[in-house]
DOMIVO-918590 format. One record per residue: residue in one letter; x, y, z of N, C-alpha, C in turn. Coordinates in steps of 0.02 Angstrom, whole numbers, padded with zeros to 5 digits, always signed. Each point is the difference from the previous one (the first is absolute). Last residue first. Example, Ala and Ser with C-alpha at 12.3 -4.5 7.8 and 13.67 -1.06 7.14 Angstrom:
2
s+00642-00112+00354+00042+00059+00003-00039+00055+00037/a+00015-00286-00004-00045+00059+00000+00045+00060+00000/
***
This chain:
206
x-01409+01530-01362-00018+00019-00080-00067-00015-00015/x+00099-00055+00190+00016+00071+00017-00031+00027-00070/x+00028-00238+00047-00054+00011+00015-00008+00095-00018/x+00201-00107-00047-00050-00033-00048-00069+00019+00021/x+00177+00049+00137+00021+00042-00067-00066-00026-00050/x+00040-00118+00186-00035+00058+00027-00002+00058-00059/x+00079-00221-00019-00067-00017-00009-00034+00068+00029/x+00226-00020-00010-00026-00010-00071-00075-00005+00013/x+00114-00009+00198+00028+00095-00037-00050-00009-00051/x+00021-00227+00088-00063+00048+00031+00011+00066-00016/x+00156-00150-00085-00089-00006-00041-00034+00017+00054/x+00218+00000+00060+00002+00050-00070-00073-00008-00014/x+00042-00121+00216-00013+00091-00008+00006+00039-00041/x+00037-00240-00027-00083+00000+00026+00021+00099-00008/x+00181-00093-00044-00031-00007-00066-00074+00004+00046/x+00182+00015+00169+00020+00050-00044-00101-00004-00062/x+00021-00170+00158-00033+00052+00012+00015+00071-00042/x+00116-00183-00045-00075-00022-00007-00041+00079+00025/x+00247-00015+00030-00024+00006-00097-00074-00013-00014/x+00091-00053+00240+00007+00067-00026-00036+00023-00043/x+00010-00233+00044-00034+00046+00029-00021+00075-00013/x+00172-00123-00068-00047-00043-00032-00063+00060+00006/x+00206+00024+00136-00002+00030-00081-00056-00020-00035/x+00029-00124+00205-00035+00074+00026+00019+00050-00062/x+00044-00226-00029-00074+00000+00022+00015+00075+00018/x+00237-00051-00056-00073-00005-00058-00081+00006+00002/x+00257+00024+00120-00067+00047+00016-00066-00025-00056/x+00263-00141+00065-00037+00064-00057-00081+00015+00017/x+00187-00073+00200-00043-00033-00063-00022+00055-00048/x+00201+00045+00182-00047-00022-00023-00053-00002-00082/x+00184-00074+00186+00021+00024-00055-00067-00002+00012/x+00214-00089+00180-00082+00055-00015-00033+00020-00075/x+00205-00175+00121-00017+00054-00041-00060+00003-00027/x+00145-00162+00221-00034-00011-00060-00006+00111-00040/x+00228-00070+00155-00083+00008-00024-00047-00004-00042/x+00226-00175+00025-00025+00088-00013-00064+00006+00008/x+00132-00212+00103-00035+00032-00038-00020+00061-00003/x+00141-00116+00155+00027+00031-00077-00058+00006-00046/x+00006-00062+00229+00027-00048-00019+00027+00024-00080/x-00158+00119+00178+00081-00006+00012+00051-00052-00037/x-00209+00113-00145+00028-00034+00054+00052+00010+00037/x-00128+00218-00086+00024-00063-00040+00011-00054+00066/x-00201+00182-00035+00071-00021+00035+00012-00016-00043/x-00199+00176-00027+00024-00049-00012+00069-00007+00005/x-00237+00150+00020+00059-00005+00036+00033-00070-00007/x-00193+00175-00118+00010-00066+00019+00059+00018+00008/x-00205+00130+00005+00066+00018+00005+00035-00077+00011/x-00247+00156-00072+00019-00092+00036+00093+00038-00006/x-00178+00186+00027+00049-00030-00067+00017-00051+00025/x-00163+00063+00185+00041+00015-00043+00027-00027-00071/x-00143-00094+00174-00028+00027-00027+00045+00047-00052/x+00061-00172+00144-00002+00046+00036-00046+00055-00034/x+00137-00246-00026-00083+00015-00020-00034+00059+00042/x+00263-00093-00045-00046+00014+00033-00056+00033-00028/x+00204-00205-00058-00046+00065-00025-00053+00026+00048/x+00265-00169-00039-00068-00004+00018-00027+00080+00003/x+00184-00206-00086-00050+00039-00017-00070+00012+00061/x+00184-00158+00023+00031+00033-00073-00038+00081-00003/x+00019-00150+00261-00051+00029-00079+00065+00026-00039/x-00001-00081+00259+00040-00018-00055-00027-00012-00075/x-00047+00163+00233-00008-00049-00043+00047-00025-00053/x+00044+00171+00178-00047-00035+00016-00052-00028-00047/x+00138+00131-00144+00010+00051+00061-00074-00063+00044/x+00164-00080-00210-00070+00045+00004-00004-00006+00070/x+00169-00114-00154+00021+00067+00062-00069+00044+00029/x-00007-00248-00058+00028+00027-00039-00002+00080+00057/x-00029-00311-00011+00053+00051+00037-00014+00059-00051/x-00160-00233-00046+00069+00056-00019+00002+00051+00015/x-00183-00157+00139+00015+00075-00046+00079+00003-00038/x-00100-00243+00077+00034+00048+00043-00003+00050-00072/x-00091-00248-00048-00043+00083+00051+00026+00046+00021/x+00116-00187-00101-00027-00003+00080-00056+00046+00049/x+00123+00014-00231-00029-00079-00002-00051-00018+00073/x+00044+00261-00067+00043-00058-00018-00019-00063+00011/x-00135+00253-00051+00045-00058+00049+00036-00034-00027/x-00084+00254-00062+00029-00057-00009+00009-00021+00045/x-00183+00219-00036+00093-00026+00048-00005-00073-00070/x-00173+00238+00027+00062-00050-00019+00039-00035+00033/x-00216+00191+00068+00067-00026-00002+00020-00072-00048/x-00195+00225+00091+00003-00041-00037+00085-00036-00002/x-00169+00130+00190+00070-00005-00030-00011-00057-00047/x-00166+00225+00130+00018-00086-00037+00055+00016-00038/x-00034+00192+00205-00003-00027-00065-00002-00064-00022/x-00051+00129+00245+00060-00048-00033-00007-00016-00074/x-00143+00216+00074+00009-00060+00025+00075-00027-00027/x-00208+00087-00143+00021+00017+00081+00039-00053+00023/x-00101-00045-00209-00052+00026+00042+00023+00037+00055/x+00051-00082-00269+00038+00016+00076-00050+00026+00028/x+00031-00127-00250-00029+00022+00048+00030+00003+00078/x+00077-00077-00243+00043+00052+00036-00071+00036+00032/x+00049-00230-00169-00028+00047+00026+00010+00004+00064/x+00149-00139-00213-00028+00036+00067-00070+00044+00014/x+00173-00171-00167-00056+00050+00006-00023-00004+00056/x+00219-00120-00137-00029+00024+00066-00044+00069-00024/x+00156-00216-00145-00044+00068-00002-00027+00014+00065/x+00238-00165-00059-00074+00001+00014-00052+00085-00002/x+00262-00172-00031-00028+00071-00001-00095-00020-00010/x+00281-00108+00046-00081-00005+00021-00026+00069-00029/x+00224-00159-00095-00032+00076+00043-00046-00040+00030/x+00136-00153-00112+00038+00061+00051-00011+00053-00008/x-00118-00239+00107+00052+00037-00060+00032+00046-00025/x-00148-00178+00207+00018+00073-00017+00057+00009-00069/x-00212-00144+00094+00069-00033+00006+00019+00089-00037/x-00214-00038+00167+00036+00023-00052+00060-00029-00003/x-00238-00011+00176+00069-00003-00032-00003+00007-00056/x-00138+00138+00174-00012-00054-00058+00078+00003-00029/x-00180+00152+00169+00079-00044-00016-00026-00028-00021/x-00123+00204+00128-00011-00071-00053+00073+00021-00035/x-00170+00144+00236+00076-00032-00051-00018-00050-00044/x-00108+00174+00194-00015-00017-00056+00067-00025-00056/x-00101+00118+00257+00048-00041-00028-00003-00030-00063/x-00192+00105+00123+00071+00053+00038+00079-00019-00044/x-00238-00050-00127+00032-00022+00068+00057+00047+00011/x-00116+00050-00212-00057-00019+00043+00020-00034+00072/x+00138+00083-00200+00003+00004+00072-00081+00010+00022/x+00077-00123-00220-00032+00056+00028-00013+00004+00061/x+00160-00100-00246-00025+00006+00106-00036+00056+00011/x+00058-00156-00246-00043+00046+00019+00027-00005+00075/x+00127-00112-00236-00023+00010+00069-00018+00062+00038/x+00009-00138-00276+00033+00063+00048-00037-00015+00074/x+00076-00179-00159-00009+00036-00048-00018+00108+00039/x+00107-00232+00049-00009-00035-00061-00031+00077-00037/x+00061-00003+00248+00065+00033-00042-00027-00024-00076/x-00199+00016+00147+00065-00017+00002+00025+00009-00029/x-00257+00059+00117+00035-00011-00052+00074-00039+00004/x-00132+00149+00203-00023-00036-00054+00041-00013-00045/x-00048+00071+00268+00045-00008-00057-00045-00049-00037/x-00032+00113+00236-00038+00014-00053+00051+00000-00064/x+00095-00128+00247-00066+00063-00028-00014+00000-00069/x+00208-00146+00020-00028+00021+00052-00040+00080+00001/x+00108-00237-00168-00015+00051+00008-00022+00021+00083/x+00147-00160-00186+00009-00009+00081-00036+00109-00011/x+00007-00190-00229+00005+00045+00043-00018+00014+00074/x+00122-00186-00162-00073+00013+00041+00006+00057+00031/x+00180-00087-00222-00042-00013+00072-00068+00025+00021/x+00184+00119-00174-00030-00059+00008-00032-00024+00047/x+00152+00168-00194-00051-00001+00060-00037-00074+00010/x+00229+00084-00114-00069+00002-00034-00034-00011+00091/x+00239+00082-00198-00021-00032+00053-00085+00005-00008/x+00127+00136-00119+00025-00088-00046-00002-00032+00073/x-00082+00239+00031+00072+00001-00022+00030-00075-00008/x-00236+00067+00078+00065-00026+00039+00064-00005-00030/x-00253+00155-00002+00054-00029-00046+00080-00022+00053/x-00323+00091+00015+00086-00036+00021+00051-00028-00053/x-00226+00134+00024+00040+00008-00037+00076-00030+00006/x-00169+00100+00221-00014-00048-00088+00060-00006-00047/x-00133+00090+00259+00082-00012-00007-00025-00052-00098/x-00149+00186+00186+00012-00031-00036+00086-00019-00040/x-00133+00092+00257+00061-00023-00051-00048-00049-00056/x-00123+00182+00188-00004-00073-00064+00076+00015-00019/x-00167+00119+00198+00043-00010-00047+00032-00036-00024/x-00165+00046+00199+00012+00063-00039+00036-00001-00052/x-00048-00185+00162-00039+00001-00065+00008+00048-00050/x+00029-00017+00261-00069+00030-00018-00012-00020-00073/x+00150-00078+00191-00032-00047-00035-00048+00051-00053/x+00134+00044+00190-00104-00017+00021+00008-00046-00065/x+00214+00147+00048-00016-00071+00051-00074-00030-00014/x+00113+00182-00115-00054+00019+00064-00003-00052+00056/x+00139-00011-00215+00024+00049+00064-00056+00025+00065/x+00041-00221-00197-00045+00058+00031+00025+00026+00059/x+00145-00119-00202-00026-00018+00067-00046+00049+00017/x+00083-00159-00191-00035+00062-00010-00016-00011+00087/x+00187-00128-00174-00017+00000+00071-00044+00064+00009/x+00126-00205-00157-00032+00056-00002-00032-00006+00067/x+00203-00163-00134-00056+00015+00065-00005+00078-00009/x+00141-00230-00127-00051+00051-00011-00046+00054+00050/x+00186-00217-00001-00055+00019+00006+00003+00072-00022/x+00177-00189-00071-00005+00048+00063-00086-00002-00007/x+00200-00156-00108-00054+00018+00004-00014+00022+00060/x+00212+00012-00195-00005-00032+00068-00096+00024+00001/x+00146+00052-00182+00007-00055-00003-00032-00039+00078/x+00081+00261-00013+00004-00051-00061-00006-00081+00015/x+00046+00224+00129-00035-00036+00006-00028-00092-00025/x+00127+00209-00073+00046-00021+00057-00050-00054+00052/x-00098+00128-00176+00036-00062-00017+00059-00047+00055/x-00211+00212-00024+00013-00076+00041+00051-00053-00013/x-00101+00256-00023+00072-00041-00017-00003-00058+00039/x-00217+00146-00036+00052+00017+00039+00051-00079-00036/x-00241+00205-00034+00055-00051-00037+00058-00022+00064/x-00276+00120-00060+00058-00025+00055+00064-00046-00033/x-00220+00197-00080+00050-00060-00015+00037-00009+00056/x-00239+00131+00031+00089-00003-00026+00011-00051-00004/x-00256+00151-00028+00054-00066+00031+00046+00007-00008/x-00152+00185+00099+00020+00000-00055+00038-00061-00005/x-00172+00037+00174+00042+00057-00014+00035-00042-00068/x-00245+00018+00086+00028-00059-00017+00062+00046-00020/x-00180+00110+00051+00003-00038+00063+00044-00042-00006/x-00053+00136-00184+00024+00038+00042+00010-00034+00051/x-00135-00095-00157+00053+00008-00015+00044-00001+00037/x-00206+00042+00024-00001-00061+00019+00074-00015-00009/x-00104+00179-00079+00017-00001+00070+00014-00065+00018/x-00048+00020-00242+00061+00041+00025+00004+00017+00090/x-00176-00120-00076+00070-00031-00013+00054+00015+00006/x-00234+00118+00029+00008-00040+00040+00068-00057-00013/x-00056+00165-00134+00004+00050+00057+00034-00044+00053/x-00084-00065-00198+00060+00002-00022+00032+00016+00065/x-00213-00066-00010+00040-00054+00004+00061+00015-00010/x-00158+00182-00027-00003-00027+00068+00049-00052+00008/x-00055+00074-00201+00047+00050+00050+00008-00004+00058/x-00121-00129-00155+00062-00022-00018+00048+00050+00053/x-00229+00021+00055+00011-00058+00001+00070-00008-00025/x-00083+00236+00021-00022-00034-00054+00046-00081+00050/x-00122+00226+00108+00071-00028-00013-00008-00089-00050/x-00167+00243+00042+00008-00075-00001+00053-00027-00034/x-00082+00257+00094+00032-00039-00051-00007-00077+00021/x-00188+00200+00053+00051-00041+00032+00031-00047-00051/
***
């Protein structure tokens, strides 16, 4: 009976671990028509089961306000962590899960989004975007019963992001994604472990 070597095991076990986490993107959107005024910030992870089960995590990092900046007290609800100073965690552990935080706006926004894409059946989790305005009210945008820039269903599929513009003139934010470096990292690791197990079978064979 073969005995799976410890480094093969941890490799086995990263690269699945991987697979549960779908790939990050860049978010960019035109804020200048914005310019100069202070809004909020708001992320929204809703559970489609209603229970709260937890099945999945927004990660939000990497903020850039385009010669604007972030500020205040963050206003969270359910399983949130962190702030615009550096990245924010939700984990639909509640049926409802949001966090805001003001911003004086400049003239982009762009931020990194990482997801995981578990589905159990059912109404899917909705991850979403928006902007407020001074008063808490959503900026108006053409998104179908919400007023989101951005929003993503957690259906287990290829994520598919669906993004408005305002009714007020802002263009849709733009999808881009991040360079693949941890799962190339990855790759090239396990690539150099399976040249020195060929090598170590060529070495024993003799």
């Amino acid at each position: 009976m073969k005995i799976i070597s410890p480094t093969l095991f941890l490799l086995a076990a990263a690269t699945l671990a991987l697979t549960s986490r779908a790939a990050p993107v860049t978010v960019k959107l035109d804020t200048s028509f914005l310019s100069g005024g202070n809004y909020y910030l708001d992320f929204q992870l809703t559970d489609g089961s209603g229970t709260g089960d937890g099945s999945n995590t927004a990660v939000v990092s990497a903020f850039d306000f385009g010669g604007g900046s972030a500020f205040g007290a963050v206003t969270s609800y359910g399983t949130v962590t962190g702030d615009l100073s550096s990245s924010v965690s939700l984990t639909d552990t509640d049926p409802f899960t949001e966090f805001y935080q003001a911003f004086s706006a400049g003239s982009f926004l762009m931020f990194q989004l990482e997801l995981t894409n578990h589905y159990s059946g059912g109404t899917p989790d909705l991850f979403g975007f928006s902007i407020l305005d001074g008063s808490l009210f959503n900026l108006a945008t053409y998104a179908p019963a919400s007023d989101q820039f951005l929003t993503v269903n957690l259906d287990g599929a290829a994520l598919a992001y669906s993004t408005y513009p305002s009714v007020d003139g802002i263009a849709a934010p733009t999808v881009s994604a991040v360079p693949d470096t941890l799962n190339t990292a990855w790759a090239g690791l396990l690539g150099l472990v399976a040249l020195a197990l060929i090598r170590q079978r060529k070495n024993c064979a003799v």
